[in-house]
TORKOL-4160 file (C-alpha; in steps of 0.2 Angstrom, whole numbers, padded with zeros to 4 digits, m for minus):
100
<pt num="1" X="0847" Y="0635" Z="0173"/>
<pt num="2" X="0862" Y="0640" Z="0164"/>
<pt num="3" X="0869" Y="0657" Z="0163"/>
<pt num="4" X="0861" Y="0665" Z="0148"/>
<pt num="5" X="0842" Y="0657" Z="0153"/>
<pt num="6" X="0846" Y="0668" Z="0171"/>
<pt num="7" X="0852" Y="0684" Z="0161"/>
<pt num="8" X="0835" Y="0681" Z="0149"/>
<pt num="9" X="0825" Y="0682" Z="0164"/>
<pt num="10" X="0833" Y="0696" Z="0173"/>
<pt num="11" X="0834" Y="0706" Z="0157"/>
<pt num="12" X="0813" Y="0702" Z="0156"/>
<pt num="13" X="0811" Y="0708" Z="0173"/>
<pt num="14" X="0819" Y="0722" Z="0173"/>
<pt num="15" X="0810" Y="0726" Z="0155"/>
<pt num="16" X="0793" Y="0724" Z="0164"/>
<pt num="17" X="0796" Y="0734" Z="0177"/>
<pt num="18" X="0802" Y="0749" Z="0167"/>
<pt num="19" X="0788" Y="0748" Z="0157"/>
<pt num="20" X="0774" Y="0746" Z="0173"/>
<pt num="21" X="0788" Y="0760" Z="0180"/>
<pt num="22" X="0786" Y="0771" Z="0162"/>
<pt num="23" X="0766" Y="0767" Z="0162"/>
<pt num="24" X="0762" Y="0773" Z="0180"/>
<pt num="25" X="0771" Y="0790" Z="0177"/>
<pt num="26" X="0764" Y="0796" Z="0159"/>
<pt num="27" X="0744" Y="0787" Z="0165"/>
<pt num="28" X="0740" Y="0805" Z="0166"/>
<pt num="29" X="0745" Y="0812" Z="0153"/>
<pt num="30" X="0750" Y="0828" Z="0146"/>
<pt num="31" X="0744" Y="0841" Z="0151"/>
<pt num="32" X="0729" Y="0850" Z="0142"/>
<pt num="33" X="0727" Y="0865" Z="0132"/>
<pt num="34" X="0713" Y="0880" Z="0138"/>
<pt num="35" X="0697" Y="0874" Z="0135"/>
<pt num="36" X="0703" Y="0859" Z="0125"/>
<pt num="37" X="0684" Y="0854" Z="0121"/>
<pt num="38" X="0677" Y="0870" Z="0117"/>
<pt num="39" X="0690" Y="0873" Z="0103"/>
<pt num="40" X="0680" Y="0860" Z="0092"/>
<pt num="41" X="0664" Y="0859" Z="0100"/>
<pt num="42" X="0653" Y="0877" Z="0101"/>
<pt num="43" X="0637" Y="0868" Z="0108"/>
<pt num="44" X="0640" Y="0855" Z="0122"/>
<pt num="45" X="0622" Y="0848" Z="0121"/>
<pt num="46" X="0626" Y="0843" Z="0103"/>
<pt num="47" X="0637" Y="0829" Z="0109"/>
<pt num="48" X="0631" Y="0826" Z="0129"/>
<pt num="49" X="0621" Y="0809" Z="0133"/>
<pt num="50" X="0605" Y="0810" Z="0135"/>
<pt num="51" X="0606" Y="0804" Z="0154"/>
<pt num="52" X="0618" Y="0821" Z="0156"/>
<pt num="53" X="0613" Y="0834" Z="0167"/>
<pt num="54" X="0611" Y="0851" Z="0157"/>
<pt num="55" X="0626" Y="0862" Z="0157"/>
<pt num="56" X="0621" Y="0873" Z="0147"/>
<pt num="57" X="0633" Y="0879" Z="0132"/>
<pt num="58" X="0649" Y="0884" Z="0139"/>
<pt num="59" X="0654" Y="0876" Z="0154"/>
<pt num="60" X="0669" Y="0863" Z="0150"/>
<pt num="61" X="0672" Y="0846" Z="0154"/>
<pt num="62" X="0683" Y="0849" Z="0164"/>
<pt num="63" X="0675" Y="0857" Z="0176"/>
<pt num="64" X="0667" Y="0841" Z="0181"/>
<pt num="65" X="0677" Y="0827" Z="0173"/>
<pt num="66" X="0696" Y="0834" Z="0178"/>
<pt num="67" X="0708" Y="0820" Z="0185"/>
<pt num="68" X="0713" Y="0818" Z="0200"/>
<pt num="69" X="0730" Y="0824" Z="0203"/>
<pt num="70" X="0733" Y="0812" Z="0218"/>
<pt num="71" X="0729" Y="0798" Z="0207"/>
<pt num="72" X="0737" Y="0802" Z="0189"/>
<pt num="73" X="0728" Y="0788" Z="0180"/>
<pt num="74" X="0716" Y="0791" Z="0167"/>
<pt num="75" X="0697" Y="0792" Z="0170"/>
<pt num="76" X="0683" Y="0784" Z="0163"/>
<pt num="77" X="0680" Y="0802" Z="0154"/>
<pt num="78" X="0698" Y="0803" Z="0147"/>
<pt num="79" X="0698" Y="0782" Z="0143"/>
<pt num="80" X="0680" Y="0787" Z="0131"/>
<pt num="81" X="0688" Y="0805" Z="0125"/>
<pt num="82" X="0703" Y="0795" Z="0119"/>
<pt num="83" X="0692" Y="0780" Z="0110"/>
<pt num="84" X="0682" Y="0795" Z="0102"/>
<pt num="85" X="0693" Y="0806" Z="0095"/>
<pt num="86" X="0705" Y="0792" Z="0089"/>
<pt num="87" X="0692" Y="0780" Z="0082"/>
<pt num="88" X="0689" Y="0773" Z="0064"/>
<pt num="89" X="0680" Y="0791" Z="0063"/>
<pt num="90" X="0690" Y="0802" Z="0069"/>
<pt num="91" X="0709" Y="0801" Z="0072"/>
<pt num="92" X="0712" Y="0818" Z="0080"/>
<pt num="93" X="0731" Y="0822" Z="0083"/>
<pt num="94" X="0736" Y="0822" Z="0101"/>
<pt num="95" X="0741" Y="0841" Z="0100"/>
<pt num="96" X="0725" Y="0847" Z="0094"/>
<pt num="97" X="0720" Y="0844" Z="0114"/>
<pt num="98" X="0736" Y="0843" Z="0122"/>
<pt num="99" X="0749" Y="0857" Z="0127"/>
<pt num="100" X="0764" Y="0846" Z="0119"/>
């Protein structure tokens, strides 16, 4: 290979690694404001899943569906959350929920 095919390459490498690098650190997140899904939603049985357990109408998500800290990678809950709120529906602004 000649010179520039090898500086190609490297410069690809290195480009994919700072971007696995980049994708690792911000999996989690930013952080979230207080009660992030209560600002919007005043009864939480409105938009549970029928198969969820009752909660009543003021315990937060969170409580149950916080990340794991050890982990910093999104969960199942925040992958849905995002979908939701940023859909063809509903494009939400990232700071109505995060502490940007």
């Amino acid at each position: 290979m000649n010179t520039w095919k090898k500086l190609a390459v490297y410069v690809c490498g290195i480009l994919l690694v700072c971007a696995m690098f980049s994708t690792v650190i911000m999996a989690g997140g930013p952080p979230l404001k207080d009660n992030t899904c209560g600002t919007c939603h005043k009864d939480y049985n409105t938009i549970m899943p029928k198969v969820h357990p009752d909660v009543g109408k003021g315990t937060p998500c969170l409580t149950c569906h916080a990340p794991d800290p050890a982990k910093n990678e999104p969960t199942k809950f925040s992958t849905n959350t995002h979908k939701v709120h940023q859909g063809e529906k509903t494009k939400l602004e990232c700071s109505a929920c995060h502490a940007l």
